[in-house]
N, C-alpha and C positions, 0 to 999 in steps of 0.2 A: 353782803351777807355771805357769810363762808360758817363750812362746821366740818365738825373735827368730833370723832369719838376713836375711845379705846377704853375696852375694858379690862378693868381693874389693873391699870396703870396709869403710874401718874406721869401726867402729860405737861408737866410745870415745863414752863419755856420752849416744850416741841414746838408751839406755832409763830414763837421769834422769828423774824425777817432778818436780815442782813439790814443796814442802811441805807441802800442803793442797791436792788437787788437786777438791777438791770445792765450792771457795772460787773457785780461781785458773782463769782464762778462759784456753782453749787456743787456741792460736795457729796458724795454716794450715803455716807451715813451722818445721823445725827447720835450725839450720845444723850442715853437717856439719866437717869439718877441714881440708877443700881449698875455698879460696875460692872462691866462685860455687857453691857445691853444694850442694843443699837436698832435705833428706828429706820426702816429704808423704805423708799416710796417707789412704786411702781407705778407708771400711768400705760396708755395702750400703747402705745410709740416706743416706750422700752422694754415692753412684751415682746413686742413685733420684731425687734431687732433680737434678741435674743433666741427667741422661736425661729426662725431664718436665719442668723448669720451672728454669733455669739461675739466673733471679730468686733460685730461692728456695736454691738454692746458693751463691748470692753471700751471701745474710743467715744462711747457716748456717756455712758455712763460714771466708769471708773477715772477716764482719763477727761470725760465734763468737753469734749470738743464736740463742735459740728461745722458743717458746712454753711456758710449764708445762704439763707434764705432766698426760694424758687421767685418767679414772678407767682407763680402757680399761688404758692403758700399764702403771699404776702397778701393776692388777690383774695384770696377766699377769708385772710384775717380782717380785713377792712370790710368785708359782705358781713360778716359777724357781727362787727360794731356797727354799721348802720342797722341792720335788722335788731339788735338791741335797742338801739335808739329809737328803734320805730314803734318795736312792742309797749317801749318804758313811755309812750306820749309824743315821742319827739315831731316837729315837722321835716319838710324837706329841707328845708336849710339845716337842720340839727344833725341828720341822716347824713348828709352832702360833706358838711362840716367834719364826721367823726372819721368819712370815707378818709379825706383829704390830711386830718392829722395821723392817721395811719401809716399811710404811705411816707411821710414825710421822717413817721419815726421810726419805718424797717424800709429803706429804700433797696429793691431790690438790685440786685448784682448785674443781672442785665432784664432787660424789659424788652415785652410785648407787647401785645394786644391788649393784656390785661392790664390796662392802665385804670387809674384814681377816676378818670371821665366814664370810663366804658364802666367800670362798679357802679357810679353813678347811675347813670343811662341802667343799666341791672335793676336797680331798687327802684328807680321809678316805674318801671315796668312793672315791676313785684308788688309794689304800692295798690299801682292801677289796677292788677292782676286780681289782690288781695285787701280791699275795704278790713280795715280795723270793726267795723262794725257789722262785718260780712261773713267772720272769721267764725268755722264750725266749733270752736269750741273758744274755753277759759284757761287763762292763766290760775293758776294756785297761789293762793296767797299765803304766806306762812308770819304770823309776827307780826303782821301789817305789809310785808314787802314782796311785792311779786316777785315769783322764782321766775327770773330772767337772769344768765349768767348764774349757775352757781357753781362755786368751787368748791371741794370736798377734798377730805381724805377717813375714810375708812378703814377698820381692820380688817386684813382677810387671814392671816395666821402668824405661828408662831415656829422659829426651831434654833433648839439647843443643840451649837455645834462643837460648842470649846475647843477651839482650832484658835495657833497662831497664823495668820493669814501674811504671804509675803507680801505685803505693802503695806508702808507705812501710814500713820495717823495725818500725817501731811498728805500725804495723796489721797486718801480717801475719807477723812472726818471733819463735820464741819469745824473750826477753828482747831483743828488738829495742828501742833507742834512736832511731833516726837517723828524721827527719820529711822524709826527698827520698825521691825514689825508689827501687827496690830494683834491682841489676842480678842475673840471676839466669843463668848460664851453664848449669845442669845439674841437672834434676828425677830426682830418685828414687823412683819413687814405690813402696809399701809397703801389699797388702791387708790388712786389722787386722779382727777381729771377737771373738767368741768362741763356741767349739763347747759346747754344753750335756754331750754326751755322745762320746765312743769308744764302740764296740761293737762285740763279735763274734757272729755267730747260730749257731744248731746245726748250719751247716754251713761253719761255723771262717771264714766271709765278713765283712770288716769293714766295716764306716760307721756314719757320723755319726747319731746319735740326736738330733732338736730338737724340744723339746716347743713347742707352739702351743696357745694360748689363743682361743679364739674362742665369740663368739654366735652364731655359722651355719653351720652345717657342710654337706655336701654334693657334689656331682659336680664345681661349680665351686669350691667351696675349695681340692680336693684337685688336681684339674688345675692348677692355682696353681705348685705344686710339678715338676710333668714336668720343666721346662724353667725352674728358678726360681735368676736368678742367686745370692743368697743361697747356697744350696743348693749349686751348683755352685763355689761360692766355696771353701767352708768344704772340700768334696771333695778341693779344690785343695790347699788349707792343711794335712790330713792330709796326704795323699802328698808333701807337700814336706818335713812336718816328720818325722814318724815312717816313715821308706821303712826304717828299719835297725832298724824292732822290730815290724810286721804288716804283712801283706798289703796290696795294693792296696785302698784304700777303693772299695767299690763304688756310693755313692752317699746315698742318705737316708733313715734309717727314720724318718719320722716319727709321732709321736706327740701326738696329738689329743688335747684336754680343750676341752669344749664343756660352754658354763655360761650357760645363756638365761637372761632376767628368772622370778623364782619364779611360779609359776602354781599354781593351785586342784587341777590333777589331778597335779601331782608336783611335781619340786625342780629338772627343768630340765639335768640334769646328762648328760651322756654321753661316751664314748671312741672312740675307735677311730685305729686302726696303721695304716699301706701304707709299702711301698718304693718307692722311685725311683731306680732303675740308673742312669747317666751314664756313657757312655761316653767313650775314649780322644777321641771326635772333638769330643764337644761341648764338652768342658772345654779342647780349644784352639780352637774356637770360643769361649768363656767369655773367654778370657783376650784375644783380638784383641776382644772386644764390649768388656770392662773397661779398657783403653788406648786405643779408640775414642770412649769416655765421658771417659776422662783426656783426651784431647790436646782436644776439646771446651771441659773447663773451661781447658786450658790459652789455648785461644786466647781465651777470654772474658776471662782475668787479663790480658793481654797487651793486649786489645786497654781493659782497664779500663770493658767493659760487660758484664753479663749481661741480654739479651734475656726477658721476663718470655713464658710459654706460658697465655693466659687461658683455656683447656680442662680446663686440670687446678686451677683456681680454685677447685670446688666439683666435688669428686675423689670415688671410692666411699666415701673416710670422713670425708667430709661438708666444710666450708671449709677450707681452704686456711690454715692457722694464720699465714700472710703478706699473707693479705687485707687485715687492718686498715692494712698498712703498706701496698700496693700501689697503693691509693686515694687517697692523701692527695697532694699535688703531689710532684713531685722533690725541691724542696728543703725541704720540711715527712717526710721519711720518718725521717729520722737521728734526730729527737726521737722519733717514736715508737718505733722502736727502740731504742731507751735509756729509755724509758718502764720505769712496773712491769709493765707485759704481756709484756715478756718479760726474761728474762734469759739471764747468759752458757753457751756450751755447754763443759760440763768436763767429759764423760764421754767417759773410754778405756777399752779392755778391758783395757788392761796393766793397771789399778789393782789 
């Protein structure tokens, strides 16, 4: 189950896939059906980059590289799929099952602690922790199908720039050809993510359920959240897409799974919930901060530089996965980018 609105545009082939989209390198725009008009998808992770270090927005976005995948990452993607599987009915073999095809199909670069067994070991604990039948509230059902997993893309605005932008349709449009420059009259741009959960609590109040993987838990993980665009995001995304089947989303129950390195006197493991309300003001707050981020990258495209932020270099999780390239002269970067250290970025939630 995925959904897609835009108004009063036609959206004929925007939600076309690639044939292999896990193969095939995505592209910064799509083109829509009226000339000069181009769809671009922002999700948090290309906010994030952009708000911090526009450098590294240009080599994520524009130029579609990243770094392989952390142990970190990969662990917390395989928690996801089991706790899907577990919400959707599945047993523990089904659970165990999704942990283990995970890992198999993002094997990470170097390994930990955070191995395929110890997620395991994770979800049975969360399991035993958390009875399905125990569970303070309900999934949303929309159509017949629980909102588990949902992938979205929504509008959040629009701007008319009529600028020829220095880079070409090959570098930045989906099945672009043409090696001049691009003229681009009209950006659309489009929040994309994907909600882990719908949920309603025993007192019939809805929001967003996102489980989080973490080695530290604490005062300041949780303050993270208050005010955490992601969060505000997704908030967003409910009350846009589901207003004609629950209640106002009130915000984010998160759901914690903290999984330290194994130690002598236990296994490392713990939980714990909190809600985060948002209010009518902050999420239009939310939305002028998310277009204030967009027109940012906008004038970087435009102006064909992204200024590199050397602060966020060696950031709270540790180097800057762009450092190797940031270093090397201007015109020595383009090979390492196309090196094997990294590769191309093909991951949408629409998939």
């Amino acid at each position: 189950m995925s959904f897609d609105i835009l108004n009063n545009i036609d959206l004929t082939d925007v939600g076309a896939l690639p044939p292999d989209p896990n193969k095939v390198k995505r592209r910064l725009l799509k083109k829509m059906d009226t000339a000069g008009h181009y769809l671009l998808c922002l999700d948090n992770s290309s906010t994030e980059k952009q708000n911090t270090c526009p450098r590294s927005a240009e080599y994520y976005l524009v130029h579609r590289k990243q770094r392989t995948s952390s142990s970190a990452l990969i662990f917390g993607g395989a928690v996801h799929e089991g706790l899907e599987q577990y919400y959707l009915g599945g047993d523990q073999s089904v659970v165990h099952q999704s942990i283990y095809d995970h890992f198999k199909t993002n094997p990470p670069a170097f390994s930990d602690y955070r191995t395929a067994d110890r997620a395991c070991e994770l979800l049975d604990k969360y399991i035993k922790n958390y009875p399905l039948d125990q569970e303070p509230f309900q999934i949303h059902v929309v159509d017949g199908k629980p909102c588990v997993e949902i992938p979205f893309r929504v509008p959040i605005g629009s701007r008319n720039i009529e600028v020829n932008v220095p880079w070409s349709e090959h570098q930045i449009v989906e099945d672009g050809i043409e090696t001049h420059t691009t003229y681009l009259k009209t950006i659309h741009f489009m929040w994309t993510g994907k909600i882990d959960m719908v949920i309603k609590d025993h007192r019939g109040q809805t929001w967003i359920l996102d489980h989080k993987t973490t080695s530290i838990a604490g005062n300041t993980f949780f303050s993270n959240f208050t005010l955490a665009q992601q969060m505000m995001g997704y908030t967003h995304a409910v009350n846009s897409l589901f207003w004609e089947h629950m209640d106002k989303c009130q915000g984010l129950f998160l759901n914690a799974l903290i999984c330290r390195k194994p130690t002598k006197t236990g296994t490392g493991f713990a939980f714990d919930r909190q809600k985060f309300p948002y209010s009518d003001a902050h999420l239009a707050e939310w939305k002028q901060d998310i277009m204030s981020i967009a027109d940012g990258f906008l004038s970087n495209l435009i102006k064909g530089y992204f200024p590199k932020v050397t602060a966020w270099c060696m950031g709270k999780y540790g180097v800057c996965p762009y450092f190797d390239v940031c270093q090397l002269q201007p015109d020595k970067r383009e090979y390492m980018l196309n090196s094997d250290n990294y590769g191309p970025v093909t991951w949408s939630p629409l998939d």
